[in-house]
Structure formats: C-alpha cells, structure tokens
N, CA and C atoms as a LAMMPS dump frame, in Angstrom:
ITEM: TIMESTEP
0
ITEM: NUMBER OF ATOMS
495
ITEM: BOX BOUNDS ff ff ff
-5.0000000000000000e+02 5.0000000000000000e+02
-5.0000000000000000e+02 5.0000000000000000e+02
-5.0000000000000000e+02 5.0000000000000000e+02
ITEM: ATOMS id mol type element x y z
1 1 1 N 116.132 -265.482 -361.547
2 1 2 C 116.777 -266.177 -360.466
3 1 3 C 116.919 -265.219 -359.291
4 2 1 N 116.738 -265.898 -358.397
5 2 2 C 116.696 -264.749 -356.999
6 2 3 C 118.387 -264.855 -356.554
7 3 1 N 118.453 -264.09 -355.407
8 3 2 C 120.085 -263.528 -354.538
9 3 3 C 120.662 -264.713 -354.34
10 4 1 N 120.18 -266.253 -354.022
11 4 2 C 120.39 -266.811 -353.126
12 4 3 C 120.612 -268.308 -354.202
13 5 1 N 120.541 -267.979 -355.236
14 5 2 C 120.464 -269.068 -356.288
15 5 3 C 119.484 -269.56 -356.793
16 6 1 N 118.119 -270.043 -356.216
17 6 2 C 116.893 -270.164 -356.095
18 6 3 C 115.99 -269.907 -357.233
19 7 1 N 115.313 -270.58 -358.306
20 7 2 C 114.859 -270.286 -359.228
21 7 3 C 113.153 -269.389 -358.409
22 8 1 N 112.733 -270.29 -357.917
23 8 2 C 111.603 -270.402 -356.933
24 8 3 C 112.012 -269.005 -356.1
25 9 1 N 110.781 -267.997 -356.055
26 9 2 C 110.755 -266.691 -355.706
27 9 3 C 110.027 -266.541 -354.144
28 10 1 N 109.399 -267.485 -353.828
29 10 2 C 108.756 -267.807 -352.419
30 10 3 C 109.603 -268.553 -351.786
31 11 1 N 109.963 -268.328 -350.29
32 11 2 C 110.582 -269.106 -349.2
33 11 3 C 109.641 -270.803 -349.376
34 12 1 N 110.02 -271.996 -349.253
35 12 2 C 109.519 -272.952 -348.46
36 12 3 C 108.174 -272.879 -347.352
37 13 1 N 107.591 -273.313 -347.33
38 13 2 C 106.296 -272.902 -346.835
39 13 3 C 106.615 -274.727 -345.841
40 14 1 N 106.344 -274.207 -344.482
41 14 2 C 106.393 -275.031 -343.973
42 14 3 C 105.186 -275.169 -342.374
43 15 1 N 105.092 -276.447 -342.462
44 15 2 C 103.967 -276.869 -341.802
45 15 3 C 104.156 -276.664 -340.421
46 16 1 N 102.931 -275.807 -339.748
47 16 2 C 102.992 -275.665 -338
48 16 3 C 103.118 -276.823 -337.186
49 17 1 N 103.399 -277.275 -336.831
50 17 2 C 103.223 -278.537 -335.73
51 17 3 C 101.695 -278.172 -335.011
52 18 1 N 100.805 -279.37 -335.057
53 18 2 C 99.989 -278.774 -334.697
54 18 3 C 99.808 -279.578 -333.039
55 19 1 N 99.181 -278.763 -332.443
56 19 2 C 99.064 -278.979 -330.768
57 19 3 C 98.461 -280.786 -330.26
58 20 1 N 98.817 -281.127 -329.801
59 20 2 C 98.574 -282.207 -329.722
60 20 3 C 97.325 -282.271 -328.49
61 21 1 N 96.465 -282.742 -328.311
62 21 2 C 95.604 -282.616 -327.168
63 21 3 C 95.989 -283.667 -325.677
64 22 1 N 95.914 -283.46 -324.839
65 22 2 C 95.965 -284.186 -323.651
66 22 3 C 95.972 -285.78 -323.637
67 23 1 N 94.812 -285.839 -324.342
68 23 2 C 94.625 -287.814 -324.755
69 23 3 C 95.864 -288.022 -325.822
70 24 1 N 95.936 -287.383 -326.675
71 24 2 C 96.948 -287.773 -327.733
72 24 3 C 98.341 -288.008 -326.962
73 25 1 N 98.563 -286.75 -326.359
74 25 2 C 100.083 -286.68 -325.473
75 25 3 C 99.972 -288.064 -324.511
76 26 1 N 98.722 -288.742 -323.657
77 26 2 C 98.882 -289.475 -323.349
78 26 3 C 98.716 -291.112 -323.988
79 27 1 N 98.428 -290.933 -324.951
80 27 2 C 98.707 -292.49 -325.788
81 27 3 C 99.632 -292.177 -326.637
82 28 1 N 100.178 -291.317 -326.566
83 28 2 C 101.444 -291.478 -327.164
84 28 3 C 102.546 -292.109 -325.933
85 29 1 N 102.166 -291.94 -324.723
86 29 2 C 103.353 -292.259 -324.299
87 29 3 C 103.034 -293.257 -323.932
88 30 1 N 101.751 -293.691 -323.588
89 30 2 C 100.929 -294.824 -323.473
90 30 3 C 101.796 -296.315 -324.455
91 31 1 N 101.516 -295.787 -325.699
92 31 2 C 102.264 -296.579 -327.139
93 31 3 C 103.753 -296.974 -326.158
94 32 1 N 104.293 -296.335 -326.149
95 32 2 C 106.185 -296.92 -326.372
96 32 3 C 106.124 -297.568 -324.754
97 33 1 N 105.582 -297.585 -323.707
98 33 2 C 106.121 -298.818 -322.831
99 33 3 C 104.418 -298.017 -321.639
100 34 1 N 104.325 -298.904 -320.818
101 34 2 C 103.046 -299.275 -319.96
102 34 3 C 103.717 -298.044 -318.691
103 35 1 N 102.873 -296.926 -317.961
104 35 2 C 102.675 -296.04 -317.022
105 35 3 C 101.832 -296.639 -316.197
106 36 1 N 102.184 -296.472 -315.132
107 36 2 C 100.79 -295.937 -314.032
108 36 3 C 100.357 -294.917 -313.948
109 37 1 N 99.471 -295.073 -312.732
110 37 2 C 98.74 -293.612 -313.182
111 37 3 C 98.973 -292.454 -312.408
112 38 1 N 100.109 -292.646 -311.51
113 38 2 C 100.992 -291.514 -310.991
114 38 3 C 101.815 -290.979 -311.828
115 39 1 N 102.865 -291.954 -312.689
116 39 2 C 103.67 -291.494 -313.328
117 39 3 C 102.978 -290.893 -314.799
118 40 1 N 101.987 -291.809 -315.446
119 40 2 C 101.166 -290.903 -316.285
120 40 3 C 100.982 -289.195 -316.42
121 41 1 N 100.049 -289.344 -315.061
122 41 2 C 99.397 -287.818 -314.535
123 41 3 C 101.127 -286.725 -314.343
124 42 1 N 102.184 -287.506 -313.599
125 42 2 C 102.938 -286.401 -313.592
126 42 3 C 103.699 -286.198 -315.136
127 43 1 N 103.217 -287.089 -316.09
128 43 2 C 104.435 -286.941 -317.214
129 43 3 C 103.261 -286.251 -318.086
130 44 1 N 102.203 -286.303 -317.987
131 44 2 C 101.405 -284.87 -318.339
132 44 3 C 101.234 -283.555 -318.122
133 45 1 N 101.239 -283.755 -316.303
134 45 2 C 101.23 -282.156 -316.183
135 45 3 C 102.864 -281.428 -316.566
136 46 1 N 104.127 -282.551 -316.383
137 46 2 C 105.157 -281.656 -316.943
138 46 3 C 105.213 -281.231 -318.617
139 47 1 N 104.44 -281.886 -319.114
140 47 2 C 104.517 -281.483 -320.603
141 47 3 C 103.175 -280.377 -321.187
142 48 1 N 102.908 -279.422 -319.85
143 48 2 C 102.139 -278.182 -320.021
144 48 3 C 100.502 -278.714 -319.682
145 49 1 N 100.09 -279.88 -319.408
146 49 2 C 99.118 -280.048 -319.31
147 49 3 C 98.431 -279.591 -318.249
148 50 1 N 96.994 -278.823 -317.42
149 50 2 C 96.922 -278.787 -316.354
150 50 3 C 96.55 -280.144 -315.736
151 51 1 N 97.121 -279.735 -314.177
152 51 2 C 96.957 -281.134 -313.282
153 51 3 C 95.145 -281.982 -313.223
154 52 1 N 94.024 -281.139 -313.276
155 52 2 C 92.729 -281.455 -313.188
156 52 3 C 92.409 -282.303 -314.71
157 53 1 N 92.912 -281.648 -315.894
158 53 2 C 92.955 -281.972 -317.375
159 53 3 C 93.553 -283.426 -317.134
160 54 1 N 94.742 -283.197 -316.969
161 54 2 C 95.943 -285.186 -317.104
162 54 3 C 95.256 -285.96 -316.077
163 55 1 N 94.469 -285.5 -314.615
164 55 2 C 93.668 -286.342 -314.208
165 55 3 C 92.389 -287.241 -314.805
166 56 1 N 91.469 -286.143 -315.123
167 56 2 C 90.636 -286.658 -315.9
168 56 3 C 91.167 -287.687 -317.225
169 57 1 N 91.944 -287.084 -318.25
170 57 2 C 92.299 -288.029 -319.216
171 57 3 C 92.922 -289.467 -318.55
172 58 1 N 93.777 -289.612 -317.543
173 58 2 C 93.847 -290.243 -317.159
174 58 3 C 92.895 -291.453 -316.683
175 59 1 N 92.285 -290.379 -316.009
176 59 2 C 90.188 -291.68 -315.509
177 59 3 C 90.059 -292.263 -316.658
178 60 1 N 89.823 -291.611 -317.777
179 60 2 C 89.463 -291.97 -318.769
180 60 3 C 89.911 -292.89 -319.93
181 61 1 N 91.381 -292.783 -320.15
182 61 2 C 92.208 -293.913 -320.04
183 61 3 C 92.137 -295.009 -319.32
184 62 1 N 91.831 -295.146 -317.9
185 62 2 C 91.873 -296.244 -317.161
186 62 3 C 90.772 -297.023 -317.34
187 63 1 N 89.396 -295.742 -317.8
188 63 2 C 87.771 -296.683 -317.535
189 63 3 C 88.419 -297.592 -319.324
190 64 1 N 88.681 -297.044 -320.028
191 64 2 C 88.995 -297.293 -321.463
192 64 3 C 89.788 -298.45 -321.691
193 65 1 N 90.263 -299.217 -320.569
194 65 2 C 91.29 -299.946 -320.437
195 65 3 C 92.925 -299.887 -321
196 66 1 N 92.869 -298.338 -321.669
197 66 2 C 94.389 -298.132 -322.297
198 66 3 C 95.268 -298.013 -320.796
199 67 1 N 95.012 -297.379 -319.892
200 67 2 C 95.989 -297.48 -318.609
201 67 3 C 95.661 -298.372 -317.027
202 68 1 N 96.418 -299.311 -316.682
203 68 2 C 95.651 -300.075 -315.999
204 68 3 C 97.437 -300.406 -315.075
205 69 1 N 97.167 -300.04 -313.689
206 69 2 C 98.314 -300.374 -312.78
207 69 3 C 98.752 -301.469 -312.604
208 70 1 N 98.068 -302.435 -312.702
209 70 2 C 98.619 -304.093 -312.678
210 70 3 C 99.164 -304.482 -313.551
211 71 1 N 98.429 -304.463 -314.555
212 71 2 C 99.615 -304.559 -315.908
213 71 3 C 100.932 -303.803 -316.046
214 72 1 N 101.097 -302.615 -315.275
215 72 2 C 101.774 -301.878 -315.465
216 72 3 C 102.648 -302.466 -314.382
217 73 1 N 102.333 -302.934 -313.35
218 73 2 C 103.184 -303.59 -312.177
219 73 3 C 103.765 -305.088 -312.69
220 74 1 N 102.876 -305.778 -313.577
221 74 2 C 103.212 -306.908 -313.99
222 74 3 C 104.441 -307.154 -315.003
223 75 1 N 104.43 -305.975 -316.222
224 75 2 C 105.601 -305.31 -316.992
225 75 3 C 106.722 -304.87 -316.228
226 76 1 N 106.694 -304.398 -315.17
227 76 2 C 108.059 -303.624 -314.331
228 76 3 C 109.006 -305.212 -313.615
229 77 1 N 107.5 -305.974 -312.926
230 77 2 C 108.334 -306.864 -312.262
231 77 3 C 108.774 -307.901 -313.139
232 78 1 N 108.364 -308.311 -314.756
233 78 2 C 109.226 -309.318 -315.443
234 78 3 C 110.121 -308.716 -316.212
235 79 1 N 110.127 -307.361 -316.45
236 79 2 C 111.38 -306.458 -316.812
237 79 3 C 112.693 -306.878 -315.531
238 80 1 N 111.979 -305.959 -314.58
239 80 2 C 113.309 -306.085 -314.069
240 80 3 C 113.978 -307.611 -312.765
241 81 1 N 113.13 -308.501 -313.035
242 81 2 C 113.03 -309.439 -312.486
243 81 3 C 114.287 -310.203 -313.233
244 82 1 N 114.082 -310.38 -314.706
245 82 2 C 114.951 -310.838 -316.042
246 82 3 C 116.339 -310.105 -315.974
247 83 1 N 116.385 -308.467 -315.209
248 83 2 C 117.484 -307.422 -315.088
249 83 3 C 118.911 -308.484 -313.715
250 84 1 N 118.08 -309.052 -313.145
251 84 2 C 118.528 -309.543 -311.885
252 84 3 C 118.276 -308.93 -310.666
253 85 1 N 116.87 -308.433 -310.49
254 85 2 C 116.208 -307.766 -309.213
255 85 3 C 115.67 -308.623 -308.503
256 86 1 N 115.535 -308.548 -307.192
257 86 2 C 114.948 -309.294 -306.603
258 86 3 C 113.482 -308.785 -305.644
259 87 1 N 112.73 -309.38 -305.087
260 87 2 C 111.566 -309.294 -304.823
261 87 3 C 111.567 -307.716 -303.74
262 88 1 N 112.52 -307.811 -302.48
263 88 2 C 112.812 -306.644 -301.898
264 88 3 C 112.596 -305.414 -302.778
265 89 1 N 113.746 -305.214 -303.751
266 89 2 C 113.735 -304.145 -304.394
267 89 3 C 112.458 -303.932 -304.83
268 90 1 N 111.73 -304.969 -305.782
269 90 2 C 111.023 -304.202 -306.932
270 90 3 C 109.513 -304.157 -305.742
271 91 1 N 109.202 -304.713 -304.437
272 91 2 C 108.365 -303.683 -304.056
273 91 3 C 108.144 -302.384 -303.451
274 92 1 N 109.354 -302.6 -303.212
275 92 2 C 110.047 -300.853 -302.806
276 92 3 C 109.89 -300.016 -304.493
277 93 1 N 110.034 -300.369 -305.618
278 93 2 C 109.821 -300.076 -306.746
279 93 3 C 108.583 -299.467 -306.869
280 94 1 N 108.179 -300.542 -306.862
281 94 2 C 106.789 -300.483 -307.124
282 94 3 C 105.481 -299.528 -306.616
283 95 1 N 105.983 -299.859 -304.86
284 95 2 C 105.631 -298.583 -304.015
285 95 3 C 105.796 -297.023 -304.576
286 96 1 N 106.85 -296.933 -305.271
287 96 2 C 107.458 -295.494 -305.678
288 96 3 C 106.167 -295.006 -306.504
289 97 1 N 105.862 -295.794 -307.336
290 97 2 C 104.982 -295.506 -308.714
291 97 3 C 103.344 -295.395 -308.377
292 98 1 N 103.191 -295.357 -306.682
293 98 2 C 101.865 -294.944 -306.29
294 98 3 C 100.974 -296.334 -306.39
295 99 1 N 101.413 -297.77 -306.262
296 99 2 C 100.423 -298.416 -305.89
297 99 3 C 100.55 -299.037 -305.016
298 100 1 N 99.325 -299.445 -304.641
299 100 2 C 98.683 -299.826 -302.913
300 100 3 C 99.145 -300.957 -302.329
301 101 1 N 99.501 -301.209 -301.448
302 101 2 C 100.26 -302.47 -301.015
303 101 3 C 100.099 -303.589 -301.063
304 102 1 N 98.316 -303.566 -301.422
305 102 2 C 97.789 -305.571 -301.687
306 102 3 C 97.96 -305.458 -303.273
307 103 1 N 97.844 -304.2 -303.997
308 103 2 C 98.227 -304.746 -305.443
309 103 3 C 99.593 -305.311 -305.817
310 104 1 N 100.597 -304.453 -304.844
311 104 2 C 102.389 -305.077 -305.146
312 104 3 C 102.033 -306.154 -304.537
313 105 1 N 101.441 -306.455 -303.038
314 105 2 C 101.811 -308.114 -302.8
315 105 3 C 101.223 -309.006 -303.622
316 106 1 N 99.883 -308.919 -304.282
317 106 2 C 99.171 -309.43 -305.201
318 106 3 C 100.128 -309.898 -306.608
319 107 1 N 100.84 -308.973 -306.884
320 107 2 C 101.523 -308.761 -308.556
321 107 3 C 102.821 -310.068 -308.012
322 108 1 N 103.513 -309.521 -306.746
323 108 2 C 104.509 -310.556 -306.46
324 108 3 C 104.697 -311.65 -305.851
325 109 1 N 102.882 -311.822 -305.433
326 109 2 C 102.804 -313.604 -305.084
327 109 3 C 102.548 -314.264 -306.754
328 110 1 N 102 -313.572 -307.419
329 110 2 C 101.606 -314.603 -309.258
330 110 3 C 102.967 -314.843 -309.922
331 111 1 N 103.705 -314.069 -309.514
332 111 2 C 105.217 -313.972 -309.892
333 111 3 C 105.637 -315.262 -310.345
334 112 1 N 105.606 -315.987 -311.782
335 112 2 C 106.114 -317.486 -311.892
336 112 3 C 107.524 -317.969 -311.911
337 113 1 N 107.907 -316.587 -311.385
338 113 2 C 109.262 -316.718 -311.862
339 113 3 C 110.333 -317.536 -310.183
340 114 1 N 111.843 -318.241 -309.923
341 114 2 C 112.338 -318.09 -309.297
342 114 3 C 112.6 -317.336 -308.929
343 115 1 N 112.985 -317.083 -307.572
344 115 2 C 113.825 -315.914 -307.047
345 115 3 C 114.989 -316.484 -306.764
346 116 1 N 115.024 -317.616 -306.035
347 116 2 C 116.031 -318.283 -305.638
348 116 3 C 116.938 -318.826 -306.773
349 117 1 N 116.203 -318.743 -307.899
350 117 2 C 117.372 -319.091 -309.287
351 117 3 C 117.416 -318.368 -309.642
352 118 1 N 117.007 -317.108 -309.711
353 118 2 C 117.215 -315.602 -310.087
354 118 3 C 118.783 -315.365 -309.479
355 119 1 N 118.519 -315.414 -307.885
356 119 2 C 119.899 -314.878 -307.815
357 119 3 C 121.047 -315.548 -307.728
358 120 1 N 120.661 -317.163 -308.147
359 120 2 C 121.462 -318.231 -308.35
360 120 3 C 122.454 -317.818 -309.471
361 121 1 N 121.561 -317.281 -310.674
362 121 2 C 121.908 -316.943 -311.916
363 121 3 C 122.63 -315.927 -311.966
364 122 1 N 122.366 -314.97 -311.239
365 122 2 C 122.89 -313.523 -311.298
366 122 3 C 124.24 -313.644 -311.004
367 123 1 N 124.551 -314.325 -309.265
368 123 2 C 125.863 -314.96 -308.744
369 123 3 C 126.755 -315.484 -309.729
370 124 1 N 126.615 -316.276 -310.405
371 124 2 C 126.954 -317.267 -311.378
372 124 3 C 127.782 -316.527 -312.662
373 125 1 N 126.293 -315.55 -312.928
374 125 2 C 126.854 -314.364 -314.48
375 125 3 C 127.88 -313.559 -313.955
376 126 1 N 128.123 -313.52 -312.335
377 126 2 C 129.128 -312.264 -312.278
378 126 3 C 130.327 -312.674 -311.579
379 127 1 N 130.348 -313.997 -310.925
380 127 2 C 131.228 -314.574 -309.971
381 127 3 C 131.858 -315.388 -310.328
382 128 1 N 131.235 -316.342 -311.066
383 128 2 C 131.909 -317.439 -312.044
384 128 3 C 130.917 -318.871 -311.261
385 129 1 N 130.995 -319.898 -311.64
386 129 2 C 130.589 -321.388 -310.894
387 129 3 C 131.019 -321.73 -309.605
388 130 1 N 131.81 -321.827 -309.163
389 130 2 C 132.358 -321.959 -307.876
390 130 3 C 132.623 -321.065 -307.085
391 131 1 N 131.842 -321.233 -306.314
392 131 2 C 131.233 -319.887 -305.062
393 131 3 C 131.676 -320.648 -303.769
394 132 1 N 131.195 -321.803 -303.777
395 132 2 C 131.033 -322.679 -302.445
396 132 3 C 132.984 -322.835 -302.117
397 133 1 N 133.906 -323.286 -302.61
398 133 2 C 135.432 -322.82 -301.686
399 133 3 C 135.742 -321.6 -301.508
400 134 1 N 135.291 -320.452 -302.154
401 134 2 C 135.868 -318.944 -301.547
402 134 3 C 135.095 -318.347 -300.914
403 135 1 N 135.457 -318.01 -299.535
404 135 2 C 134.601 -317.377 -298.777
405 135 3 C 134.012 -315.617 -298.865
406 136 1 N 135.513 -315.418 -299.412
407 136 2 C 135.269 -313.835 -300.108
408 136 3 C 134.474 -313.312 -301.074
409 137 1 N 134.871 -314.454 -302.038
410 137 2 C 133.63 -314.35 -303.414
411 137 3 C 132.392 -314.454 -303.139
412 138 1 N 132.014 -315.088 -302.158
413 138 2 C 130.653 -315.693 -301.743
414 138 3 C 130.352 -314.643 -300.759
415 139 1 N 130.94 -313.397 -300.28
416 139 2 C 130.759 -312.499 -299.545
417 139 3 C 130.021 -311.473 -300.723
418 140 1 N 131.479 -310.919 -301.447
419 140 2 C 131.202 -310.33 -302.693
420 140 3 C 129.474 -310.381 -303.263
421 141 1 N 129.854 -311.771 -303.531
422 141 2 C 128.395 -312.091 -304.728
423 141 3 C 126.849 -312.366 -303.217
424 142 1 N 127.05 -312.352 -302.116
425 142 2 C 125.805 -311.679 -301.124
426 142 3 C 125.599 -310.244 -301.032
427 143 1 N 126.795 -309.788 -301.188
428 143 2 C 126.45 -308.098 -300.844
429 143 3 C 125.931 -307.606 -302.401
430 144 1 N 126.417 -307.963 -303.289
431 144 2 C 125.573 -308.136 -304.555
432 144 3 C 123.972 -308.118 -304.416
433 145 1 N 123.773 -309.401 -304.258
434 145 2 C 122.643 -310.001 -304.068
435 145 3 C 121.303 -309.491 -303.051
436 146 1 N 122.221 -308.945 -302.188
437 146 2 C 121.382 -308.041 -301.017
438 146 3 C 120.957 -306.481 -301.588
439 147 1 N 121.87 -305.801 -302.37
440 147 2 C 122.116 -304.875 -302.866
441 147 3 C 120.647 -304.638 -303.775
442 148 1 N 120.459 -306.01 -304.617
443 148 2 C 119.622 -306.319 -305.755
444 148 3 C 118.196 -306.393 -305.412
445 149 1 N 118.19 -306.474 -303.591
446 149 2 C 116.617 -307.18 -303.336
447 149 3 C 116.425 -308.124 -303.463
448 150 1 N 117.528 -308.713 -303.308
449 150 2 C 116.504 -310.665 -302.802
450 150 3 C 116.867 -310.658 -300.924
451 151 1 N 116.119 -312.028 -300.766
452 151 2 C 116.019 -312.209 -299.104
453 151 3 C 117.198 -313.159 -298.989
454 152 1 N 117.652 -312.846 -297.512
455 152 2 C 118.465 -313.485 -296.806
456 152 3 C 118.328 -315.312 -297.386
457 153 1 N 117.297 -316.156 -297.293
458 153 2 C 117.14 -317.159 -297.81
459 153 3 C 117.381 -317.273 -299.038
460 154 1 N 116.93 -316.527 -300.044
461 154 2 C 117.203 -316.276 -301.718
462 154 3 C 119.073 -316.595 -301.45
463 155 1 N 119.666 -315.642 -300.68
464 155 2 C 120.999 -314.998 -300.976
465 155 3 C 122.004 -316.162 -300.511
466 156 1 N 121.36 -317.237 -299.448
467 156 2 C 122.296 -318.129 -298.819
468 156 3 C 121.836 -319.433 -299.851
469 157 1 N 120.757 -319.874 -300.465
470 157 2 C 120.907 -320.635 -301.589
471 157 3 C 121.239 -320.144 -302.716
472 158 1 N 121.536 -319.44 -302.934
473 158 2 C 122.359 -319.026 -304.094
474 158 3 C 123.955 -318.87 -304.106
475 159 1 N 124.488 -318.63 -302.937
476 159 2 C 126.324 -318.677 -302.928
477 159 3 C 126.216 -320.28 -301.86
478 160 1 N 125.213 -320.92 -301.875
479 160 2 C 125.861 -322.355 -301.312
480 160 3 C 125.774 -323.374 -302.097
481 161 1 N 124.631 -322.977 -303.595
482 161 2 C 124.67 -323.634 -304.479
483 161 3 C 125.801 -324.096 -305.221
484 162 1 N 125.984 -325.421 -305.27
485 162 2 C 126.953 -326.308 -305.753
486 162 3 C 126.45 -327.291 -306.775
487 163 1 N 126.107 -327.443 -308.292
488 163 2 C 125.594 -327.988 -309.164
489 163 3 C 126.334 -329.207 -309.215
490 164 1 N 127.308 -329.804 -308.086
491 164 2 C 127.648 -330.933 -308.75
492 164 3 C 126.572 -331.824 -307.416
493 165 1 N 126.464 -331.099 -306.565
494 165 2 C 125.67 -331.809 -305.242
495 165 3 C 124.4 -332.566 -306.226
C-alpha cells in the first residue's frame, strides 16, 4: 500500500485535451445557435485562432452552407421579434453583426409577423388592458414601446387600441 492509502502504485494517467482545429472550434459554435460571419470570424480569432485562418474557415463554412447571414438574420429577427422588439431596433441590430442594408431590409420586409400586434401585446403584458382612459399609462407604455423599436404608427395603435371597439 502506498503513503496516501492507494493500493495502485502509479498516479491516474490522464488524458491531454487534444487541440481542436479551426473548423472544429467553428462548428462547434456553429452547433449551439446560428453566427454571422463577422461575429463568427471575431469569436475565432479571440479563441487563438489567426485572423487569415477564421477567415478562410469561415469562406468555407459559408461555400458549405454550415454559415449563411440570412438565416442568421432570419433567427435574430423571430428571436427577438417574440422578445417584444420592434422593427427599428432589430435593424439597427442587425446592422451591428456586419450585414448589408438590402439583406436587413430584405429579412424585414418577409417578416410574417405583426408589428403593430407585437407592440399591442407587449403594452398589454406590461400595462394591463386599459390603456385608452389613462393618459400617463399610455405615455409610460409609448416610451416603452419607442424604447423597443417600433414606429411612431406601431406605438399610437397600440396604446389606442381598445378591444371592445
């Protein structure tokens, strides 16, 4: 028996982690939720990759169809569309993540979603039903609403909405 209690005279023998390559690091992150290919390339080169290396894998990903910006724009805007965002914000969003301005207007004209019951809904989840007698609440739940990225039109049918009309 050894010092330490241990019948077993050898330490545990334990396995190196082995290096993961550039493509791997990027379908791995690829796997758990959809990148573009700005945020891709920079969440490679911070994890030691060089910048020319996460480019290329990147191309290559994209010709491969594993990374593709529209989809990736199409995921952000029914994520956070469902969050209670409105159209303002998420192309200012969207812009952030490096794509081109006819692809955001493109992604947010297919948009099937309301906006105008978007922030109907949102008003509603945080204000209560009756918006239309308090003028304050209906202040409240616009500066909300403006806050969120919807438009002036979105924001005035939504605190004048009255479901018994």
């Amino acid at each position: 028996m050894t010092q330490d209690g241990n019948d077993n005279p050898d330490p545990p023998r334990r396995r190196k982690p082995r290096e993961l390559t550039p493509t791997q690091r990027a379908l791995g992150l690829l796997t758990r939720r959809e990148h573009s290919q700005r945020e891709l390339t920079s969440k490679l080169t911070a994890r030691g990759v060089e910048p020319a290396d996460a480019e290329a894998v990147v191309a290559k990903l994209r010709a491969a169809g594993w990374q593709d910006d529209i989809r990736f724009a199409e995921s952000l805007l029914r994520s956070r569309a469902g969050a209670g965002y409105g159209p303002v914000r998420l192309r200012a969003e969207l812009l952030t993540h490096g794509l081109d301005r006819e692809a955001v207007a493109a992604v947010l004209e297919r948009y099937d979603g309301d906006w105008a019951g978007n922030a109907r809904d949102l008003a509603r989840r945080r204000f209560g039903a009756g918006l239309t007698g308090d003028l304050q609440r209906q202040r409240k739940a616009a500066d909300l609403l403006y806050r969120r990225g919807f438009s002036a039109d979105q924001i005035r049918a939504a605190i004048r909405f009255d479901p018994e009309d």
